[in-house]
PATOR-421038 format. One record per residue (C-alpha): x, y, z negated; residue in one letter. Coordinates in steps of 0.02 Angstrom, whole numbers, plus 32768, in hexadecimal, padded with zeros to 4 digits. Each point is the difference from the previous one (the first is absolute). Layout:
REM residues N
XYZA/...
END
This chain:
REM residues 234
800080008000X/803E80A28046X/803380807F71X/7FA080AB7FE7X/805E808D8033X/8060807D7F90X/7FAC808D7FC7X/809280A3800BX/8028805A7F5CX/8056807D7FDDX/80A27FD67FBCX/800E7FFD7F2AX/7F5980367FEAX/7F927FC47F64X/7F527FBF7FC9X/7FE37FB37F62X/7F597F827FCCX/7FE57FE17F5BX/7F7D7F807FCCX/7FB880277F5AX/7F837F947F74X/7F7E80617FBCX/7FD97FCF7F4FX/7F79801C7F86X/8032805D7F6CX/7FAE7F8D7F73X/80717F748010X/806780348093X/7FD07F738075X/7FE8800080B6X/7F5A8051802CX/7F95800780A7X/800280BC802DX/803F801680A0X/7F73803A804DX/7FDF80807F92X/80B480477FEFX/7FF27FFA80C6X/7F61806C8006X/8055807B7F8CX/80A58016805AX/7FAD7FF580A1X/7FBB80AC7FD0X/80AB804B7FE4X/808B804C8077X/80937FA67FF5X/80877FCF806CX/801A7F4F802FX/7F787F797FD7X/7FB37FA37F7CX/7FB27F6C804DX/7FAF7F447F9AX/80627F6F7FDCX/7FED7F3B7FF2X/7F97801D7F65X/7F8080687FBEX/808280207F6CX/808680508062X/801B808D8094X/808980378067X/804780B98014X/807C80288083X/804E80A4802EX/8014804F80AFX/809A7FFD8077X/808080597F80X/80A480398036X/804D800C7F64X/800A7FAF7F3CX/7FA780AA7FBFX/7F8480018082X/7FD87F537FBEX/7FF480297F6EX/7FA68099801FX/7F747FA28033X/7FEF7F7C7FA3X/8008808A7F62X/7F5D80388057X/7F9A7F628023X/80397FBF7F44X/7FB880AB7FBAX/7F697FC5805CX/7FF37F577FBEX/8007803B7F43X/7F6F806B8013X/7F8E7F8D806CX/803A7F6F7F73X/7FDC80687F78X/7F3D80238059X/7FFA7F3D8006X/803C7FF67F43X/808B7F688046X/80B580228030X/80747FE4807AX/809E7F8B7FEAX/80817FD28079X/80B07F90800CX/7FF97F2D8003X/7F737FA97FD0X/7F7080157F75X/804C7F8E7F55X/7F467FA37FD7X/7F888015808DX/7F967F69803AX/801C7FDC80BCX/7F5F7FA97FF7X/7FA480B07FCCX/803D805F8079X/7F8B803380A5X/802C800580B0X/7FF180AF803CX/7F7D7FF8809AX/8051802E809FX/800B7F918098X/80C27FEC7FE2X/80047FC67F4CX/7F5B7F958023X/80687FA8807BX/809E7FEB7F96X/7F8E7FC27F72X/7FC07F76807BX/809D7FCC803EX/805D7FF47F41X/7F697FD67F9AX/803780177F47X/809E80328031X/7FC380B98037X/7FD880277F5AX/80AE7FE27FC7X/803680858071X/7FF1806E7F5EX/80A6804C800AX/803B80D18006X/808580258070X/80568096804FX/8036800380AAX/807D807C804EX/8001801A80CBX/807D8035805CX/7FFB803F80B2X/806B7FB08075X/8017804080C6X/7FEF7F50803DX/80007F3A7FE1X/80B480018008X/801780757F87X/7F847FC77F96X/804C7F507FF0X/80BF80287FF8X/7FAF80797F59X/7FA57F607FC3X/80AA7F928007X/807B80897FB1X/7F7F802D7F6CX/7FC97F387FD8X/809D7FE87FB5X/7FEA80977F7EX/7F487FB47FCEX/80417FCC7F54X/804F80987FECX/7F6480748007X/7F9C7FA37FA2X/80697FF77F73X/801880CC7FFDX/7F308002800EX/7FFB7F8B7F75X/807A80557F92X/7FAA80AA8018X/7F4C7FD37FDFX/80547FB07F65X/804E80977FB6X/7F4F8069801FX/7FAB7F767FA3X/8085801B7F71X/7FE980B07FF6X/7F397FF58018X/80007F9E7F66X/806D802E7F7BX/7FE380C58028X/7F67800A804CX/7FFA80BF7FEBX/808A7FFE809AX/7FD57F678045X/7F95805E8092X/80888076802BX/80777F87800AX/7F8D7F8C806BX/7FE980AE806AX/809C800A8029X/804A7F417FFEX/7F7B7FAC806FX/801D80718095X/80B97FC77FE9X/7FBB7F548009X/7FC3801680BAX/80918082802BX/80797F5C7FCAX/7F857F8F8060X/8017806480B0X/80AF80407FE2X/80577F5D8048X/7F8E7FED8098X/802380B5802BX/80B87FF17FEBX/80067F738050X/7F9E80458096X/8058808E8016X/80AD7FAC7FFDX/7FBE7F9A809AX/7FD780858050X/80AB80627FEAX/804C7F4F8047X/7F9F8011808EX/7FCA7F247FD5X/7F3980118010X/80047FBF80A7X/80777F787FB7X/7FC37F4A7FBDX/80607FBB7F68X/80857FA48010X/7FFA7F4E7FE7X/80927F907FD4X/801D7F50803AX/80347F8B7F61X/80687F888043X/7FE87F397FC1X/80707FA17F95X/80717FAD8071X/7FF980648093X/80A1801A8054X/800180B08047X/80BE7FE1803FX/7FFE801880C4X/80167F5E8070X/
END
């Protein structure tokens, strides 16, 4: 089967989806309020989108084509501003990063769209499982070449980012806890780090191809020669 064909970006620039649980505020469990929190924010302007997910338990927000870490951050500042207020109309909140630590898989409620109707009859049970928060950073690539040689440069740093992600939300769960009179400030300022050190290396790395002039260039692969293979000439 013939693949689709490349849709052109511009080079190094940014979007950013963030899926989210909404939660009651009683006991802080998963609760089925997408639709409402939809209706409210639909009524709002606000860059980017906010658009259902999987469940009826969790949405999706995504910013615009950004050009730059503030501008990504500029607008997710402005559709999270937006989510507090339509959450605190709705009396639940919103809650983001990994997965929920006691919800029931067997609770949760397929959100109705044609897509996630389909998914849910293709994996059964397994769709509700699908209960997990993530946060997703593009970057715009020229072309498929490009966009592949920046997939087999960054795979090997993998390991690295998420350890610096992990460390970080670590120390603003520290200082949320044992001062929580700073704790927001320092969350303020530390979890816009968090995506800054999440983008940094696929910019660099971008970049640096492009200043070698290798997008056009596959990686390089390297033969490993068998045990016992005499490479000596006849």
């Amino acid at each position: 089967m013939p693949l689709e064909a490349f849709n052109h970006s511009e080079a190094l620039t940014l979007g950013v989806e963030l899926e989210l649980q909404l939660v009651n505020t009683h006991d802080y469990d998963l609760a089925p309020y997408a639709d409402d929190m939809l209706r409210l924010m639909a009524r709002r302007k606000l860059p980017g989108s906010v658009v259902p997910e999987m469940t009826s338990s969790m949405i999706e927000i995504s910013t615009g084509i950004c050009h730059s870490p503030s501008h990504v951050q500029e607008e997710l500042g402005q559709i999270r501003d937006a989510l507090v207020q339509c959450a605190d109309k709705l009396n639940i909140a919103v809650v983001g990063g990994g997965t929920h630590p006691f919800q029931q898989w067997h609770e949760r409620r397929i959100y109705d769209k044609p897509r996630f109707r389909q998914l849910s009859e293709l994996y059964g049970y397994l769709s509700k499982q699908f209960t997990i928060f993530g946060q997703h950073v593009h970057v715009g690539c020229p072309d498929a070449d490009s966009a592949l040689l920046l997939l087999h440069r960054l795979s090997r740093y993998v390991p690295h980012f998420i350890a610096l992600s992990a460390v970080a939300l670590l120390l603003v769960s520290q200082f949320a806890e044992f001062a929580p009179a700073i704790g927001q400030p320092v969350a303020a300022i530390a979890l816009p780090l968090i995506l800054f050190m999440e983008v940094l290396g696929a910019l660099m790395a971008m970049l640096a191809l492009q200043r070698a002039g290798e997008a056009g260039r596959p990686p390089a692969i390297r033969r490993v020669k068998p045990e016992g293979e005499n490479t000596d000439a006849a």
